[in-house]
Backbone as JSON, one array per atom type, in Angstrom:
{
  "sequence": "XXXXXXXXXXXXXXXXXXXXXXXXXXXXXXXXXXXXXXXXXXXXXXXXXXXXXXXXXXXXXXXXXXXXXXXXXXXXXXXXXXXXXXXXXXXXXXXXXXXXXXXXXXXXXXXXXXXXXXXXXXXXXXXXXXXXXXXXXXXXXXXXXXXXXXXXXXXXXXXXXXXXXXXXXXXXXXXXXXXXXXXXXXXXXXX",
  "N": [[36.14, -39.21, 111.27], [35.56, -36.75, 108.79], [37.25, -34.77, 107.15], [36.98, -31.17, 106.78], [37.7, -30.45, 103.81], [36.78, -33.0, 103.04], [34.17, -32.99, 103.47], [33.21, -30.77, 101.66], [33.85, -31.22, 99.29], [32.37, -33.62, 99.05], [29.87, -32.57, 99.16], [29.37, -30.27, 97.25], [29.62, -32.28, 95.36], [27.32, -33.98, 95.48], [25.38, -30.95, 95.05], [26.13, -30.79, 92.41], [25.17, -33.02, 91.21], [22.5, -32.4, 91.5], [22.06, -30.54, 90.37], [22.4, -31.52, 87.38], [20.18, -33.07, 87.12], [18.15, -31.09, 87.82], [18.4, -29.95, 85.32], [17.9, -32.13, 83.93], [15.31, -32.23, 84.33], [14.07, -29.74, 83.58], [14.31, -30.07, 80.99], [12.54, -32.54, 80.27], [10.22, -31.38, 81.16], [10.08, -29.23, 79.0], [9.84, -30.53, 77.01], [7.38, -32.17, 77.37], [5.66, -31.12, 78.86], [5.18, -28.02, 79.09], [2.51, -26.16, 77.88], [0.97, -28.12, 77.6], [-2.39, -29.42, 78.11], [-3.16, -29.79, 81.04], [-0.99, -28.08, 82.1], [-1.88, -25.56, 81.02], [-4.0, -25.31, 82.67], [-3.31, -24.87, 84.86], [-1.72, -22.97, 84.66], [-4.04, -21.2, 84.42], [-5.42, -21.41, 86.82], [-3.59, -20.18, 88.96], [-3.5, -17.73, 88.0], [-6.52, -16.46, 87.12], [-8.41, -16.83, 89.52], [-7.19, -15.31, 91.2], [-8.16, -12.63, 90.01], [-10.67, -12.83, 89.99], [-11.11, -13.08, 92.63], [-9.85, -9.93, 92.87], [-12.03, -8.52, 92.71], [-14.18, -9.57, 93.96], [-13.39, -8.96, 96.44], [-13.27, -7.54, 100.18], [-13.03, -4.4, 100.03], [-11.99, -2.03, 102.3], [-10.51, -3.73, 103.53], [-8.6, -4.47, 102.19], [-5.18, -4.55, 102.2], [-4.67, -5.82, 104.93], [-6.06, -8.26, 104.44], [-4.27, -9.43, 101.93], [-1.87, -9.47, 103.17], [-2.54, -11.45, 104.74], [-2.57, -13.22, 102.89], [-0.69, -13.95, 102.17], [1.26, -14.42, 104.03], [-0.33, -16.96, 104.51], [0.92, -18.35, 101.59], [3.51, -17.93, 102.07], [3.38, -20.36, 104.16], [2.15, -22.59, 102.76], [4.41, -22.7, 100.58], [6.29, -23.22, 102.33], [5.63, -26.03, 103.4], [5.01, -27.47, 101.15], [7.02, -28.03, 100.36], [8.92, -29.17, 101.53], [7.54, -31.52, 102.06], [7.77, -32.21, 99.57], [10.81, -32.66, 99.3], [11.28, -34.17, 101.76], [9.99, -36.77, 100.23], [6.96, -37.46, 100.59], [5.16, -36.61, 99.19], [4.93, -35.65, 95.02], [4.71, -33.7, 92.2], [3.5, -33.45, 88.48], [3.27, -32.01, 85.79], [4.33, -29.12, 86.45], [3.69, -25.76, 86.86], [5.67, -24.15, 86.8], [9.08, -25.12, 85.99], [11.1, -25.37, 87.85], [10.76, -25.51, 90.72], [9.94, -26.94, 93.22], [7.38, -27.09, 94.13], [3.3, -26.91, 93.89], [2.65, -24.65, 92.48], [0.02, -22.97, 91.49], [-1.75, -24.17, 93.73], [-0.32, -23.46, 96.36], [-0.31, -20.62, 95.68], [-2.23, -19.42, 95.06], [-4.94, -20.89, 94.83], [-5.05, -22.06, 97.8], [-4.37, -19.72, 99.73], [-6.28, -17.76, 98.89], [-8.8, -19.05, 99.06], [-8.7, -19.29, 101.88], [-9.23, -16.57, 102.54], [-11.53, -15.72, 100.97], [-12.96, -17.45, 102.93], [-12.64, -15.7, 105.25], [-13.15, -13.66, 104.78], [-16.31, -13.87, 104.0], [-19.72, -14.54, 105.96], [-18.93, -13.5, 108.42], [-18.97, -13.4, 111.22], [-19.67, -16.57, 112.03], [-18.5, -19.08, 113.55], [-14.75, -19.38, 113.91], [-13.44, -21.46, 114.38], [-15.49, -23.5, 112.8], [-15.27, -23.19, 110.15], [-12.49, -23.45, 109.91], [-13.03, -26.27, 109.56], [-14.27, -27.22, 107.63], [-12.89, -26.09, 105.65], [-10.1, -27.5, 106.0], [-11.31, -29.92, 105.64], [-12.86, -29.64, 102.49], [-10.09, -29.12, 101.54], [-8.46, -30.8, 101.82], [-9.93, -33.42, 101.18], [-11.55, -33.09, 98.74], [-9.8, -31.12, 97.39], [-7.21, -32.66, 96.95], [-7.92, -34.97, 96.44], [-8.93, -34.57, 94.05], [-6.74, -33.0, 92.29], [-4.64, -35.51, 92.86], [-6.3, -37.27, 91.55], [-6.45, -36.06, 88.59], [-3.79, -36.57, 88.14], [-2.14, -34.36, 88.66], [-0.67, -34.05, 91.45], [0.95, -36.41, 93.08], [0.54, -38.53, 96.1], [2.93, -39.68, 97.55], [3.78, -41.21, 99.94], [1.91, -40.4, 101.83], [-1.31, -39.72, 102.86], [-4.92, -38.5, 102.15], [-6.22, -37.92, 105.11], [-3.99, -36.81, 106.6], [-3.51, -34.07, 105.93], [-5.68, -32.85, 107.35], [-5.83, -31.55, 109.92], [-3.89, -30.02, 109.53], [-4.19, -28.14, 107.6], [-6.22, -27.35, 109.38], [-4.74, -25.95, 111.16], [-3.28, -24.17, 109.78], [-5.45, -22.4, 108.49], [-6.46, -21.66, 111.36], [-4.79, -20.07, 112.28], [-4.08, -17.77, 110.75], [-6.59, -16.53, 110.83], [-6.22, -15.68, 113.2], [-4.62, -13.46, 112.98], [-5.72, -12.03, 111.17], [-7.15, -10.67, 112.46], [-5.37, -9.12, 114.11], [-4.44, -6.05, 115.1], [-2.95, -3.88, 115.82], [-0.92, -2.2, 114.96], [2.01, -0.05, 114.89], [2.18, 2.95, 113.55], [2.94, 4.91, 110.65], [5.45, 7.37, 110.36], [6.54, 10.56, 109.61], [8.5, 11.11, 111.37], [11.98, 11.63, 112.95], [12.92, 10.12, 114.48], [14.3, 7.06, 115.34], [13.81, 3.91, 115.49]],
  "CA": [[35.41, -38.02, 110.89], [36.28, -36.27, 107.44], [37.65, -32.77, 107.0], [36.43, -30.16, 106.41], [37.72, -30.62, 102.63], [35.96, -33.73, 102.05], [33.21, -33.02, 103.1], [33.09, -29.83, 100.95], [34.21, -32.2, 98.33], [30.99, -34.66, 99.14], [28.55, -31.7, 99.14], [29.81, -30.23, 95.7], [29.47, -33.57, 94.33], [26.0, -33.71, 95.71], [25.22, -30.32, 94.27], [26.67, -31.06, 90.49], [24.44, -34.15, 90.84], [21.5, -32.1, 91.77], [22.24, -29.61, 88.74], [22.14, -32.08, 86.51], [18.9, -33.93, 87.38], [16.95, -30.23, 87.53], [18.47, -29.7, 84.36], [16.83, -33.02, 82.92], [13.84, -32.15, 84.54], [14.06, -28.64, 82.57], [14.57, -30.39, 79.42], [11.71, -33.11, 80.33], [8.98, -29.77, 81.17], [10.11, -28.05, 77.84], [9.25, -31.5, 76.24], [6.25, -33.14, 77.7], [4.21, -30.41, 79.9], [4.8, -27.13, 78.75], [1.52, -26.25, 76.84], [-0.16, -29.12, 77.79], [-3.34, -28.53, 78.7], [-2.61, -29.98, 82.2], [-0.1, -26.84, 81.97], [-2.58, -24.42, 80.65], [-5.02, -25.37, 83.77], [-2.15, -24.51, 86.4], [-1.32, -21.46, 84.34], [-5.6, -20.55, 84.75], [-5.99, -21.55, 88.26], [-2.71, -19.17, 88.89], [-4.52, -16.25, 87.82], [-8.43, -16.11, 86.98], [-8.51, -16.45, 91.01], [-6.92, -13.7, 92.09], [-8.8, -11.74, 88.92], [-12.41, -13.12, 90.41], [-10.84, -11.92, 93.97], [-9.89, -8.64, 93.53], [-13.41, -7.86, 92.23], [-15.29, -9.62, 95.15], [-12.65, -8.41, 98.22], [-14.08, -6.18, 100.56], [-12.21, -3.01, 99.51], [-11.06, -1.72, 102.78], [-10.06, -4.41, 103.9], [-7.84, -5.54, 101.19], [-4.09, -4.77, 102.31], [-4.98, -6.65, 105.84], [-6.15, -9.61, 103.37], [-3.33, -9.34, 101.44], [-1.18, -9.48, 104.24], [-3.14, -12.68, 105.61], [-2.42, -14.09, 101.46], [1.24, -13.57, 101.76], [1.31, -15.53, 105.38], [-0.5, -18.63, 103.64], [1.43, -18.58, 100.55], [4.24, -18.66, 102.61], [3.43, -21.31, 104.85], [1.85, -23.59, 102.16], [5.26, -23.41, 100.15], [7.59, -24.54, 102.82], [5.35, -26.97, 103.85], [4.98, -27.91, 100.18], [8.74, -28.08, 99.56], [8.95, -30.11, 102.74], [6.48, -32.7, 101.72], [7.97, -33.03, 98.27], [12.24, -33.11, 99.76], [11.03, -35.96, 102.0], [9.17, -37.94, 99.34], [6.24, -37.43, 100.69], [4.62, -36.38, 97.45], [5.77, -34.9, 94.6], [4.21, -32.98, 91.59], [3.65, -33.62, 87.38], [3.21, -30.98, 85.28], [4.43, -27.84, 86.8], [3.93, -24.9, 86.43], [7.41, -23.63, 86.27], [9.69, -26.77, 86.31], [12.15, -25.89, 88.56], [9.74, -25.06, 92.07], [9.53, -28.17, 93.66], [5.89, -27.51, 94.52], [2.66, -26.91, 92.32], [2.38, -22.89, 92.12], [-1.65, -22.88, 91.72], [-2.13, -24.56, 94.92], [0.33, -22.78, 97.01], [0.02, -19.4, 95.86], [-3.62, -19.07, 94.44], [-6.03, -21.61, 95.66], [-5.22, -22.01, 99.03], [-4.25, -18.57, 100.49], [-7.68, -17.2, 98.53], [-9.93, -20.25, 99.48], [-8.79, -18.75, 103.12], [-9.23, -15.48, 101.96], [-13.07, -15.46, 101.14], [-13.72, -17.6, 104.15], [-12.19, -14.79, 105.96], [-14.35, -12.36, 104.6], [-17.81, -14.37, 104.35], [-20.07, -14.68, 107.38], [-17.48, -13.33, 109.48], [-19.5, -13.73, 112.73], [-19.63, -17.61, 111.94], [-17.28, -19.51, 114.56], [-13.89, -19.93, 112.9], [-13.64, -23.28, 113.99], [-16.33, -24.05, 112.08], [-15.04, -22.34, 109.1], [-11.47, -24.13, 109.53], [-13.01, -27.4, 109.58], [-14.53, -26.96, 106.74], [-11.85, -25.68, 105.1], [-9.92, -28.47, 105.86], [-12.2, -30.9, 104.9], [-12.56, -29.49, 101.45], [-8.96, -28.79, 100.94], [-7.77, -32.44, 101.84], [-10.96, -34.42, 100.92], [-11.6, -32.21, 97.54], [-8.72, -30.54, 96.53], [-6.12, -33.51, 96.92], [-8.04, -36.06, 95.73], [-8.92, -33.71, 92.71], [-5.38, -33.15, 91.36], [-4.48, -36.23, 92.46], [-7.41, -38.0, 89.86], [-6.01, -35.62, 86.97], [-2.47, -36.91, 88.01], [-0.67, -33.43, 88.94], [-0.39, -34.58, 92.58], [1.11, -37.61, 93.47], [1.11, -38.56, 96.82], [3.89, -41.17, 97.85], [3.89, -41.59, 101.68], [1.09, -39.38, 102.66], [-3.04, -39.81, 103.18], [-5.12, -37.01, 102.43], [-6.35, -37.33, 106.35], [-2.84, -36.36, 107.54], [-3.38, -32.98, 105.78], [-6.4, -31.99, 107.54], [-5.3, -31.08, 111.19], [-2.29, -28.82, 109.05], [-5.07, -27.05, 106.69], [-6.91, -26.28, 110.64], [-3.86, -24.64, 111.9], [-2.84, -22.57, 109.12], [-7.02, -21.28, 108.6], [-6.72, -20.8, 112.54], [-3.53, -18.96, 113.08], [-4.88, -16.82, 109.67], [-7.87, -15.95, 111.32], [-5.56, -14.99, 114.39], [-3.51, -12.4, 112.22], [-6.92, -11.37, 110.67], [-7.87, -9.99, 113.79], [-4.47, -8.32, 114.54], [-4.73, -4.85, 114.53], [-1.68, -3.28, 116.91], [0.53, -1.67, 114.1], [2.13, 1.58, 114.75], [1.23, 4.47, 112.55], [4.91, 5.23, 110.27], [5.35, 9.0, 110.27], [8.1, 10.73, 109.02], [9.63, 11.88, 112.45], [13.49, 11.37, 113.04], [12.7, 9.04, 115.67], [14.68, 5.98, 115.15], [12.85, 2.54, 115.83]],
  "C": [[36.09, -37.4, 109.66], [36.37, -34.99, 107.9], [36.86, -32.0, 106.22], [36.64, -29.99, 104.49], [37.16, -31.61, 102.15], [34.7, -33.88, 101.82], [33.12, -31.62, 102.3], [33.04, -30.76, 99.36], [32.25, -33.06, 98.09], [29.77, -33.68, 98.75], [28.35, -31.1, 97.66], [29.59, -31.16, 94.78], [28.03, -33.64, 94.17], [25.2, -32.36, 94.65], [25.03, -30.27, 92.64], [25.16, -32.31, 90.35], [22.69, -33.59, 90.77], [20.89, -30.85, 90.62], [21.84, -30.28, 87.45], [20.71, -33.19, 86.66], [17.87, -32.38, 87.65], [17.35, -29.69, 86.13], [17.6, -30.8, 83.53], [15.05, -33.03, 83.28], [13.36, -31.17, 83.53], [13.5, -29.4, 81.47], [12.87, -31.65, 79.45], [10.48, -32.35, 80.31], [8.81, -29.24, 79.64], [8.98, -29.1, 76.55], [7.61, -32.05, 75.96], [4.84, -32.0, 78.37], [4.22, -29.13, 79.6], [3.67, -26.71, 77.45], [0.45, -26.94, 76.9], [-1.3, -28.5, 78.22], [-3.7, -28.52, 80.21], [-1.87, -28.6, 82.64], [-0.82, -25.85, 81.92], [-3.55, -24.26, 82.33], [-4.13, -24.66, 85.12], [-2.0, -22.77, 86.04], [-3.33, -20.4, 85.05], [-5.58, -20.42, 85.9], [-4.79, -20.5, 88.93], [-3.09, -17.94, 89.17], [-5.94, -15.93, 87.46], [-8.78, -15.84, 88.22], [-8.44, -15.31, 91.73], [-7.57, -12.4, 91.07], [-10.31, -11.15, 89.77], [-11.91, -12.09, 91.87], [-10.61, -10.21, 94.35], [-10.91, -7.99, 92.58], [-14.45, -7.96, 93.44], [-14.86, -9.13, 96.45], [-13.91, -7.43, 98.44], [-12.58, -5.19, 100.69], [-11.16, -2.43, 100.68], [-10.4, -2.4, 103.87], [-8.69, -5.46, 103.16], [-6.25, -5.56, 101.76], [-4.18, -5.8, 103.59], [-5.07, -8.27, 105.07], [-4.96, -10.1, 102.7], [-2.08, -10.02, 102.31], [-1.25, -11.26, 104.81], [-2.63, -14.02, 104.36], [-1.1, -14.9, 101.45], [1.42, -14.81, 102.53], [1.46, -16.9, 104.6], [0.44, -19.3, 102.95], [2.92, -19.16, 101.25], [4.69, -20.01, 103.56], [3.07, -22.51, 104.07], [2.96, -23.85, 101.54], [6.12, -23.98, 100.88], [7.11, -25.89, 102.83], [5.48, -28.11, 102.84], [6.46, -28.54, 99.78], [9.15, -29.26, 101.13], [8.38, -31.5, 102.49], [7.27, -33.21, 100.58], [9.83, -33.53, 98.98], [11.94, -34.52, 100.52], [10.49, -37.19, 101.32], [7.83, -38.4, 99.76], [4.85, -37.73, 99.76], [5.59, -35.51, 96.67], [4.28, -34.81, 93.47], [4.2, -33.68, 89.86], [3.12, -32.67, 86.8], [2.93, -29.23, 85.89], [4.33, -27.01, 86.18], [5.11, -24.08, 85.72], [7.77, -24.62, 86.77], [10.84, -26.76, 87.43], [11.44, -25.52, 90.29], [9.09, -26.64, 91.93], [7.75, -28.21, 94.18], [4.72, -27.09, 93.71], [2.38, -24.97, 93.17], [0.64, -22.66, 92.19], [-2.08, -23.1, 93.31], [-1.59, -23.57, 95.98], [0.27, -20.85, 97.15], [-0.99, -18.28, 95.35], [-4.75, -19.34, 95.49], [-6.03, -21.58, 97.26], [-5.4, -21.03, 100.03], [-5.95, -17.51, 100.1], [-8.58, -18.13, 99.19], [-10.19, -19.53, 101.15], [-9.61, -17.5, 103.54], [-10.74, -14.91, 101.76], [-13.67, -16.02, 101.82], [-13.48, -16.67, 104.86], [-13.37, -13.24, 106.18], [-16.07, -12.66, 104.43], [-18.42, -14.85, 105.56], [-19.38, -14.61, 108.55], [-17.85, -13.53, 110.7], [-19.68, -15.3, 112.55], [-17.94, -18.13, 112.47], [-16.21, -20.32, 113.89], [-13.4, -21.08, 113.12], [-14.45, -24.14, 112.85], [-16.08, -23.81, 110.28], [-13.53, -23.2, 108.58], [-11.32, -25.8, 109.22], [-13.82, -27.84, 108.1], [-13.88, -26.89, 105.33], [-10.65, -26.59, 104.84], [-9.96, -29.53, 105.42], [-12.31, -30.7, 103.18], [-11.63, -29.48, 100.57], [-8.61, -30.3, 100.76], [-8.48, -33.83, 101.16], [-11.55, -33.97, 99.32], [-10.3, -31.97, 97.09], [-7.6, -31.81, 95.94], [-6.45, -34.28, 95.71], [-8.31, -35.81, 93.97], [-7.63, -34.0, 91.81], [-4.5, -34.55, 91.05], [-5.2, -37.42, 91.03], [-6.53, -37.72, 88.69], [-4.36, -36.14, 86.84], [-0.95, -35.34, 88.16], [-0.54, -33.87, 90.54], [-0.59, -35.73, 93.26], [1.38, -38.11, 95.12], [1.64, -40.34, 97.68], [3.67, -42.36, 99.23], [2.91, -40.65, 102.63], [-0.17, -40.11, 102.24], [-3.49, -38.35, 102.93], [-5.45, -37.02, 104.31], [-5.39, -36.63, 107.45], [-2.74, -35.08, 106.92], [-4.38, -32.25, 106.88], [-6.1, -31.14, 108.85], [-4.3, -29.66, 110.7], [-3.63, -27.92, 108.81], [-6.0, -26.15, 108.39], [-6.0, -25.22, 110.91], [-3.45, -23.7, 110.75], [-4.33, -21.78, 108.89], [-6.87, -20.71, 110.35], [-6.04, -19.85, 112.77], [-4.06, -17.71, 111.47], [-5.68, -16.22, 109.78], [-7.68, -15.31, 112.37], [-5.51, -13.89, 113.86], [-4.49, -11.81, 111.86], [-7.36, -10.43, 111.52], [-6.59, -8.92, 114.51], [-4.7, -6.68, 114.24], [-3.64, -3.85, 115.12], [-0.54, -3.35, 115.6], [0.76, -0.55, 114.47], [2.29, 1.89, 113.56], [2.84, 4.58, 112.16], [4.26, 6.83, 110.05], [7.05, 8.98, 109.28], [8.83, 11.55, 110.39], [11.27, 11.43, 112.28], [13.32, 10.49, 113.84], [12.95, 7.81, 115.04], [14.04, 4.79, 116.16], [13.43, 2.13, 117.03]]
}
């Protein structure tokens, strides 16, 4: 078994090695993809989305939404950063070069896509809504980026996304429905 110094030693080494390979990635981004128009499209899909969205939200419903955005965003990047560390897939022309996962997808498209199913035909059975949703995301979206070449995927199928894309629209549609917050005042009353 090694000590505690070598492996400190081993991990450091690791590190330095991992410095210098997002540094040539840097330098490869500054080169090849910043600007591109591959680049420009990530930068659009980014923001025109959430532009179009907070025109069509329903109004008082928006921090709840919001709320439901955040969730996604968060759950699509681990998952994203998960997918790409195992070699699952990985990404070409990022947005920002050093975010192992594509930024549009994660923190636009997907959590909105949820977002106005959430709020359209809301009495329509959210199964029906997540399968859907699914289906489009994995059977559309994938094969999409993959075509243009920003998402490569290594060791994955799109059909092994769709079951994921159900549970994060279902448990989203859970939280949607949450409504048990207490009220903040300004009493002295410690939590």
């Amino acid at each position: 078994m090694a000590t505690k110094e070598e492996v400190v030693k081993l991990i450091d080494s690791n590190q330095n090695q991992i410095e210098q390979l997002i540094d040539k990635k840097i330098q490869i981004w500054l080169d090849h993809v910043l600007f591109s128009g591959l680049w420009w499209m990530g930068v659009a899909l980014s923001i025109i989305p959430w532009i179009l969205w907070f025109v069509i939200r329903k109004r008082d419903s928006t921090d709840r939404l919001l709320y439901i955005a955040f969730y996604v965003m968060s759950i699509a990047v681990v998952l994203d950063i998960l997918g790409d560390q195992l070699g699952l897939w990985h990404y070409h022309y990022h947005v920002i070069p050093v975010l192992p996962t594509y930024f549009p997808w994660d923190i636009t498209l997907m959590p909105l896509a949820i977002l106005v199913l959430l709020q359209i035909k809301p009495a329509i059975n959210p199964w029906y809504k997540a399968i859907f949703f699914a289906l489009l995301s994995s059977y559309g979206g994938e094969p999409f980026f993959d075509w243009l070449g920003v998402y490569v995927p290594t060791n994955w199928r799109y059909s092994y996304s769709v079951p994921i894309q159900i549970a994060i629209y279902m448990s989203a549609y859970y939280l949607s429905r949450r409504n048990r917050f207490a009220s903040l005042s300004n009493d002295k009353k410690e939590i």
